[in-house]
C-alpha positions as CSV (number, residue, x, y, z in Angstrom):
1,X,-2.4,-3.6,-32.8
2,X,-2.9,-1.6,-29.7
3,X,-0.6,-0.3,-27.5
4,X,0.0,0.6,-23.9
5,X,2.5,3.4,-24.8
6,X,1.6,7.1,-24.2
7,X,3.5,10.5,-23.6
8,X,2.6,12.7,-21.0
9,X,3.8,16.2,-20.6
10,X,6.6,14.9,-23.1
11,X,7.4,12.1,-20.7
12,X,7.2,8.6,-22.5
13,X,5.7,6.3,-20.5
14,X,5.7,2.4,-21.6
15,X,2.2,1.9,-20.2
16,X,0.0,4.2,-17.7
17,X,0.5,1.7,-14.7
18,X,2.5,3.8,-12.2
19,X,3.4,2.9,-8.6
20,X,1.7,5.4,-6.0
21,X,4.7,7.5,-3.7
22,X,4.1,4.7,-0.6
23,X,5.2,1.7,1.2
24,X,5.8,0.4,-2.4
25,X,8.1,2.5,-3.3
26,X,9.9,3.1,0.1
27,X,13.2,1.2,-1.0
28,X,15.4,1.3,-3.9
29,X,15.3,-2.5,-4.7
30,X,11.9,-2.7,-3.9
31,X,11.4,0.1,-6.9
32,X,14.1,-2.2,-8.9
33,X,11.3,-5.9,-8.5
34,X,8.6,-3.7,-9.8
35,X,10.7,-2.1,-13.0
36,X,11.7,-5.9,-13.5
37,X,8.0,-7.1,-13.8
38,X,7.0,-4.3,-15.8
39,X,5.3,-1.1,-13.8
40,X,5.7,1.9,-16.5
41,X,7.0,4.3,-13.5
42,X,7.1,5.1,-10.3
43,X,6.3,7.7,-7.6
44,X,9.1,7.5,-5.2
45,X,8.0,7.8,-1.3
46,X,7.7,11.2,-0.1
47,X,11.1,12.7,0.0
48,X,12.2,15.2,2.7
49,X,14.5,17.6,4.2
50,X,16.6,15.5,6.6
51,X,16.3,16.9,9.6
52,X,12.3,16.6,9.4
53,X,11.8,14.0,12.4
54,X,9.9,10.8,11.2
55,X,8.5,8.5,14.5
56,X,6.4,5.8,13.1
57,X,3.7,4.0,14.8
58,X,2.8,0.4,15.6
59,X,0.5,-0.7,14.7
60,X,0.2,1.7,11.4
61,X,-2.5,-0.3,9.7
62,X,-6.1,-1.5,9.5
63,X,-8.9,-2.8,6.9
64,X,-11.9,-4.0,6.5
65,X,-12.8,-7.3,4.3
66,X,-15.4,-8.5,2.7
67,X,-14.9,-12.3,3.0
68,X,-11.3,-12.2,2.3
69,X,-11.3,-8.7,0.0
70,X,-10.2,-6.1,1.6
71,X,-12.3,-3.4,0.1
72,X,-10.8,-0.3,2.7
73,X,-7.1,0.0,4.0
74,X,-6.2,2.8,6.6
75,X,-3.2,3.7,7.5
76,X,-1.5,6.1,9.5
77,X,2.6,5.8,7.9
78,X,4.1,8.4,7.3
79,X,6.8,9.2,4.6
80,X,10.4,8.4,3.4
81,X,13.0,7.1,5.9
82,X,15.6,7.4,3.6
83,X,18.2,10.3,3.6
84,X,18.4,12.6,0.4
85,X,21.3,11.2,-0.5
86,X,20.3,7.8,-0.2
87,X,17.8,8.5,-2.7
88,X,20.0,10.4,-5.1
89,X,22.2,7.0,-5.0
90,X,19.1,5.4,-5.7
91,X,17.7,7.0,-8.3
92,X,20.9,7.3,-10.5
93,X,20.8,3.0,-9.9
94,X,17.4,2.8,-11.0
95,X,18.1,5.2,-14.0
96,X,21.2,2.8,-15.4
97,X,19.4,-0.4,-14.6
98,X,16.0,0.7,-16.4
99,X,16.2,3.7,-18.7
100,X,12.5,3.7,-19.8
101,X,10.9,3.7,-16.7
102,X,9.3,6.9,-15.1
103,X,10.7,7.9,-11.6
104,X,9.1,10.8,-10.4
105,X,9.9,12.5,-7.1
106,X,8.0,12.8,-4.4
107,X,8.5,16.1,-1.8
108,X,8.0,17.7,1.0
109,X,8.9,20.4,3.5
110,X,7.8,22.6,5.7
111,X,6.0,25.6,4.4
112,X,9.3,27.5,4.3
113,X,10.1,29.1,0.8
114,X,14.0,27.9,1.4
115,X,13.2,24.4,2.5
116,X,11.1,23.8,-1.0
117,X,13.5,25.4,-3.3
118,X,16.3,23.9,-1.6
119,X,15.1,20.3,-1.9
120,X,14.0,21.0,-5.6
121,X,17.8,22.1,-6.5
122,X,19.0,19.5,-4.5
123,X,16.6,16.8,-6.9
124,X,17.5,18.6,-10.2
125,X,20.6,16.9,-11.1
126,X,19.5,13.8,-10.2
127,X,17.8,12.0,-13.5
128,X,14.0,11.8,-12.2
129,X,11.4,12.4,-14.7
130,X,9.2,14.9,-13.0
131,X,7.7,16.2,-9.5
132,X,5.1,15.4,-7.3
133,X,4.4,17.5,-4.4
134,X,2.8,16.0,-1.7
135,X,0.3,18.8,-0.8
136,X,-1.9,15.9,1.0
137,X,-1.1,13.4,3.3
138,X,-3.9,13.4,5.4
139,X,-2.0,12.1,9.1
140,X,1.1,12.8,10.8
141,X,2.0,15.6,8.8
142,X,-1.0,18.0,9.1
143,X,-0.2,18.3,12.7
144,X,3.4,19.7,11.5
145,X,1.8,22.6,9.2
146,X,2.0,20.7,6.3
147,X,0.4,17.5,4.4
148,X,-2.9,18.2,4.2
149,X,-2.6,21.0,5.8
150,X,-0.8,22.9,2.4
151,X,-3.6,20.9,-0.1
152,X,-6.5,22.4,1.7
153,X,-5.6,25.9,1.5
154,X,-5.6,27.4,-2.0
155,X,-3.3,29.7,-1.6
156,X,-0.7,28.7,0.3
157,X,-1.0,25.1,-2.6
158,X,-0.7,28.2,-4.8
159,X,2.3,29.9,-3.5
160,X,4.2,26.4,-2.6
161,X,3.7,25.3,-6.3
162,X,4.9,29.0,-7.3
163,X,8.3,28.7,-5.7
164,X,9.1,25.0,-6.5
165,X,8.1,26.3,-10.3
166,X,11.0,29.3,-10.0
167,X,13.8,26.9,-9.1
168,X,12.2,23.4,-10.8
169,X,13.9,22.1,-14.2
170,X,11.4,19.2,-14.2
171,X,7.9,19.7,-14.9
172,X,5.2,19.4,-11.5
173,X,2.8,17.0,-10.9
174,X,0.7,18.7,-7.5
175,X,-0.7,15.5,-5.2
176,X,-4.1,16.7,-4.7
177,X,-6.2,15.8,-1.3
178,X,-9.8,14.5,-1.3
179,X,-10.9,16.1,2.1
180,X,-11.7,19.3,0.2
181,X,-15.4,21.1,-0.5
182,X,-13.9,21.9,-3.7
183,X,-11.1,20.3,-5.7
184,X,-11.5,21.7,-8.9
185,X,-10.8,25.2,-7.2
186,X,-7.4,23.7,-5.8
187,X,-6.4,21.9,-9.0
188,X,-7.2,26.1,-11.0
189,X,-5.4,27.4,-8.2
190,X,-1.7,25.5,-8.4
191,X,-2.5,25.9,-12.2
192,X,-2.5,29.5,-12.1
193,X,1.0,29.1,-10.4
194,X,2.2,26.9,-13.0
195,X,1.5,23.7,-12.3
196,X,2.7,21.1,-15.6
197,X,0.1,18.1,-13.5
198,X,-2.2,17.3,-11.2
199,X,-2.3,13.9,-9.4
200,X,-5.9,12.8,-8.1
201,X,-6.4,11.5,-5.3
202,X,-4.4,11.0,-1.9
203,X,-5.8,9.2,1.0
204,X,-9.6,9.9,2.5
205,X,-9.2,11.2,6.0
206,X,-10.7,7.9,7.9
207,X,-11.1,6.2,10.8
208,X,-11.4,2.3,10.4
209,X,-13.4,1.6,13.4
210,X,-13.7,0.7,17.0
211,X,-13.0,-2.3,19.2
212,X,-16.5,-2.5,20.9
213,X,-14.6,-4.5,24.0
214,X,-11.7,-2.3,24.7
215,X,-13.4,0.9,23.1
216,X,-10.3,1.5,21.2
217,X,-10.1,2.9,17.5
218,X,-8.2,0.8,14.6
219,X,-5.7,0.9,14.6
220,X,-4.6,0.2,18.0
221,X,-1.3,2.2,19.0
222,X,-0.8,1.2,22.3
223,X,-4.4,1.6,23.6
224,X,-4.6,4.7,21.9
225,X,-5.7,5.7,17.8
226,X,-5.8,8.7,15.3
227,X,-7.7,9.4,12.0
228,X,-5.6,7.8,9.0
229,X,-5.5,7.8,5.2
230,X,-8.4,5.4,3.7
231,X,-7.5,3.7,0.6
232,X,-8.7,0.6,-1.2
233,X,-11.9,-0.3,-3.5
234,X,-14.0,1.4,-1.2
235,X,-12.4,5.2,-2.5
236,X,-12.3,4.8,-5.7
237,X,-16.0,6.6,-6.7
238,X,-14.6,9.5,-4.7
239,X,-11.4,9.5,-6.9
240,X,-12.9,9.2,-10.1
241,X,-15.7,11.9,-9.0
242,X,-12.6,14.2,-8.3
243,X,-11.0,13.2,-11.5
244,X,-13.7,14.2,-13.4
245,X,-14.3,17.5,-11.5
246,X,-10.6,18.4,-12.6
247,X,-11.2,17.7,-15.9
248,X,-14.3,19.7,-16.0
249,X,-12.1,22.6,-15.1
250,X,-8.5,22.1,-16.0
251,X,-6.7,20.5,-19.2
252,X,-3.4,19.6,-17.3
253,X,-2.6,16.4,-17.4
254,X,-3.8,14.0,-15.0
255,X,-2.5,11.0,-12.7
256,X,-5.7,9.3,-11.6
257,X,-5.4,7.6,-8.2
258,X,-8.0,5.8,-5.6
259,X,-9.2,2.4,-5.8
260,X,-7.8,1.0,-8.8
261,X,-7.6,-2.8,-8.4
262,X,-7.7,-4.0,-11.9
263,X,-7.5,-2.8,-15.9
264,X,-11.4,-2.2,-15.3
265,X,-10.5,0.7,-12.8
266,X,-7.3,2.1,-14.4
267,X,-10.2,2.4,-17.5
268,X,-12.6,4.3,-16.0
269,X,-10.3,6.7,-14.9
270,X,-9.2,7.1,-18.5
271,X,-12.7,7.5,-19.6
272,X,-12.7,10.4,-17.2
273,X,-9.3,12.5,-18.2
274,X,-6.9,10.9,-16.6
275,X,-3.5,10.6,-18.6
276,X,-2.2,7.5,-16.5
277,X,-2.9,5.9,-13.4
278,X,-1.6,5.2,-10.0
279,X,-1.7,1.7,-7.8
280,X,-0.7,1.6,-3.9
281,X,-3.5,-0.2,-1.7
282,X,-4.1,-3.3,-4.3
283,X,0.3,-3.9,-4.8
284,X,0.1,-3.4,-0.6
285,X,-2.6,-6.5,-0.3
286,X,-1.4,-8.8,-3.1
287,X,1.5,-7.9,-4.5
288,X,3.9,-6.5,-7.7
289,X,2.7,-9.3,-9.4
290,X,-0.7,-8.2,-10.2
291,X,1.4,-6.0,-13.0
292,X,0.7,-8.4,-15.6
293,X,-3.1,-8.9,-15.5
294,X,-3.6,-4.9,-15.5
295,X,-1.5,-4.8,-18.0
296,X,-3.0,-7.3,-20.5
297,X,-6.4,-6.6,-19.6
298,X,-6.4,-2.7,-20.4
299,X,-4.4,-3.7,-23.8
300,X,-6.6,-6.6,-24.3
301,X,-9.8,-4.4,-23.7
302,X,-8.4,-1.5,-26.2
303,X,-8.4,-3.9,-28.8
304,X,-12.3,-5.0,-28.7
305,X,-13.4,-1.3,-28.7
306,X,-11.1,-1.0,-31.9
307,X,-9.4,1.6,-30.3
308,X,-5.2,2.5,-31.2
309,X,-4.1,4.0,-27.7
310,X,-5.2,5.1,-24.7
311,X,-6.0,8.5,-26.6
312,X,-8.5,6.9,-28.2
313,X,-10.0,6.2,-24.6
314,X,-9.2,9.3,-22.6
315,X,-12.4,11.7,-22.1
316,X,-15.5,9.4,-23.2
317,X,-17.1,9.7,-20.9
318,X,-16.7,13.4,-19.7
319,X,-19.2,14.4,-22.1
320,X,-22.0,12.0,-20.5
321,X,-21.6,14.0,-17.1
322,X,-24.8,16.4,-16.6
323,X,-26.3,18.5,-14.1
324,X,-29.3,17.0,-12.3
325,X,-31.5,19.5,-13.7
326,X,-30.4,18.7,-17.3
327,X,-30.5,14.8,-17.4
328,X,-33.5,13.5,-19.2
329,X,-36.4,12.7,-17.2
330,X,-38.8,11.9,-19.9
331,X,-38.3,8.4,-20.1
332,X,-38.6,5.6,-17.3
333,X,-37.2,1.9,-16.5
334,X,-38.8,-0.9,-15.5
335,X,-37.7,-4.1,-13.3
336,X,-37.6,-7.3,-15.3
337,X,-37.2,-10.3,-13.2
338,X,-35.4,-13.4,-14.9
339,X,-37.7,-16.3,-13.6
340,X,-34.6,-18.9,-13.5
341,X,-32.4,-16.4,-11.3
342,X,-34.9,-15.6,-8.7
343,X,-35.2,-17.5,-6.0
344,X,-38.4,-16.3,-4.7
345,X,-36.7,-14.8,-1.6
346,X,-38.9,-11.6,-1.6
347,X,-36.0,-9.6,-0.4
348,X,-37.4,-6.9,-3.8
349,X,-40.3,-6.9,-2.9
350,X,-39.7,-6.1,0.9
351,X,-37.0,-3.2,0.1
352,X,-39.4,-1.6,-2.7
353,X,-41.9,-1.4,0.3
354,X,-40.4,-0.2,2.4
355,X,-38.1,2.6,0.7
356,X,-41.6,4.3,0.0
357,X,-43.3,2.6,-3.7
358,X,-44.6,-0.8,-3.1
359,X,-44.6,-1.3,-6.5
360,X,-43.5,-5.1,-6.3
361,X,-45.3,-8.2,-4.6
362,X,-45.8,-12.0,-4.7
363,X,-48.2,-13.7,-7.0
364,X,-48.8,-17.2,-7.6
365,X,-45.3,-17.8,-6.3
366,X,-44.0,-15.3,-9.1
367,X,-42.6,-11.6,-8.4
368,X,-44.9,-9.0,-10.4
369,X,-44.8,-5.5,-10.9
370,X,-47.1,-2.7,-10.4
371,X,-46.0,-0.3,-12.9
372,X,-48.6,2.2,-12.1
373,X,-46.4,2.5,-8.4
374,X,-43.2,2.2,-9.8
375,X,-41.1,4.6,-10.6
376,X,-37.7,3.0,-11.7
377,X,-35.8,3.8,-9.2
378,X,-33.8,0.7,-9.6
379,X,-33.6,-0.8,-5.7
380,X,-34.6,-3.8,-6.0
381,X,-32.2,-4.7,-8.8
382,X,-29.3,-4.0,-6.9
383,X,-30.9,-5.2,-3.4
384,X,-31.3,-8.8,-5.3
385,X,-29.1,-11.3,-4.1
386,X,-29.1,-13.0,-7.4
387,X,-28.9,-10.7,-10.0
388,X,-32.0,-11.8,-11.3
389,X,-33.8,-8.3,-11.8
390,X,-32.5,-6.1,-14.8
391,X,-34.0,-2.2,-15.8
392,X,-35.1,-2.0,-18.9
């Protein structure tokens, strides 16, 4: 039999479901639902010094759907409304009511060497599992110094993680930001100043839209907008492309974030070095609830590969990742057309001629191919409305 169970940085985890440090996990009993459904941990809403001055907005949201998905979510909250002591009350609850669940803390502060160290010794009586500094936040908080103003810098990531490390008696998990050139050099960086984790990815700095009548961005604050955090779906090839570029360079443990709707997701990430995952935008849109499928999909899906744990998962795929230069050109694919599927619509054969082969056209009421033109790029299978062209 499988099993969802795995340890990371000697932190026992019942399964790698974790909530994300957000609207989530904002309140104590809200923390307390999730535990009861079964979520393996959670990253409590950034936590910070007191007298740091949190306005909120309204409107704070915006998405956009396909149908009725929502495949993007912006936002533009900002953190923890809750005082430190609030949360110390909180945490000591959670800890008596569910023993085996991972809280970790989320932090914050301004980039002050006493404000860090001071919130850390504050945290390190109170029974949290581990760390996570919030290096990223990609609104509000940038305009204060810190945010993603700290995760894009490597030093100042460096010499934040370096004095939380001094005073910490908890490992550190560093919340890395996406709106970097180069996240692999962050993640070596807080490494270098002791960093026990990485957690992959915050927020994409977005902006949803704009109201062609009113000429207003999304969301709409009174007539007046600001670039937000995207989330959703929609992120989660940039998360797992940053997940893998950390695991390329670093073997700290991993907490894989962006886009993870379903066991599929949390999977992928797996395949690509991370240790356990995080969920925010998909429990925001539908619920605590959705718990239970991740949870028996992934366990359900370890079990037809034959594999014992997620460690028989983690890394597969890391191996397959190549340079451009060293991937193996030798070889081409073909467009097969399934003759039930199609539907004759000539949308292939209009996209293959006009994105530069015409290598596909209409005969006899049938779709053929020119294989002296093509050259398998694969377009018209996934311009196909019907699935009916495979590469082979």
């Amino acid at each position: 039999m499988a099993t969802l169970k795995t340890s990371v940085i000697g932190i026992d985890f019942e399964n790698p479901f974790i909530l994300a440090s957000a609207p989530p996990t904002a309140r104590i009993d809200s923390i307390d639902k999730a535990f009861t459904l079964g979520w393996g941990g959670a990253v409590l809403k950034t936590i910070t010094p007191d007298d740091l001055e949190m306005i909120e907005a309204s409107q704070r949201y915006a998405s956009w759907k396909n149908g009725n998905r929502v495949c993007g979510f912006e936002n533009i909250e900002l953190l923890s409304h809750l005082t430190i002591q609030q949360w110390l009350d909180g945490i000591e609850f959670l800890r008596k009511k569910h023993p085996n669940k991972v809280q970790i803390a989320s932090i914050m502060a301004p980039v002050v060497k006493e404000e860090w160290q001071k919130l850390v010794k504050t945290l390190n009586s109170a029974p949290i599992d581990a760390f996570e500094l919030n290096f990223s936040c990609p609104h509000g908080m940038p305009e204060k110094g810190i945010g993603m103003a700290i995760g894009t810098n490597a030093e100042i990531s460096s010499m934040i993680t370096g004095w939380v490390k001094q005073v910490s008696k908890k490992p550190v998990f560093v919340k890395l930001s996406p709106n970097v050139t180069n996240i692999a050099k962050i993640a070596k960086a807080v490494e270098n100043s002791g960093a026990d984790g990485i957690s992959a990815i915050n927020t994409v700095q977005a902006m949803m839209g704009v109201n062609l009548d009113t000429f207003v961005p999304m969301p709409n604050v009174n007539g007046k907008s600001t670039f937000g955090g995207y989330s959703g779906a929609s992120v989660r090839p940039i998360g797992l492309r940053c997940v893998a570029q950390i695991r390329q360079n670093s073997d700290l443990p991993i907490l894989g974030i962006g886009g993870i709707c379903n066991w599929h997701d949390a999977a992928e990430y797996i395949t690509l070095g991370a240790d356990a995952v995080q969920v925010c935008t998909e429990v925001m849109i539908n619920g605590y609830a959705v718990i239970k499928a991740m949870k028996q999909g992934l366990l359900d899906y370890l079990e037809r590969k034959g594999f014992e744990s997620l460690e028989d998962l983690k890394n597969r795929a890391i191996a397959n990742i190549s340079s451009h230069e060293k991937l193996d050109k030798s070889k081409q694919v073909y467009p097969h057309i399934d003759e039930e599927l199609c539907i004759k619509c000539s949308r292939c054969v209009t996209v293959c001629d006009e994105s530069e082969h015409s290598a596909l056209s209409v005969n006899n009421n049938r779709i053929t191919v020119n294989r002296d033109n093509c050259v398998g790029c694969s377009l018209c299978s996934h311009a196909c409305p019907k699935a009916a062209i495979t590469m082979k």
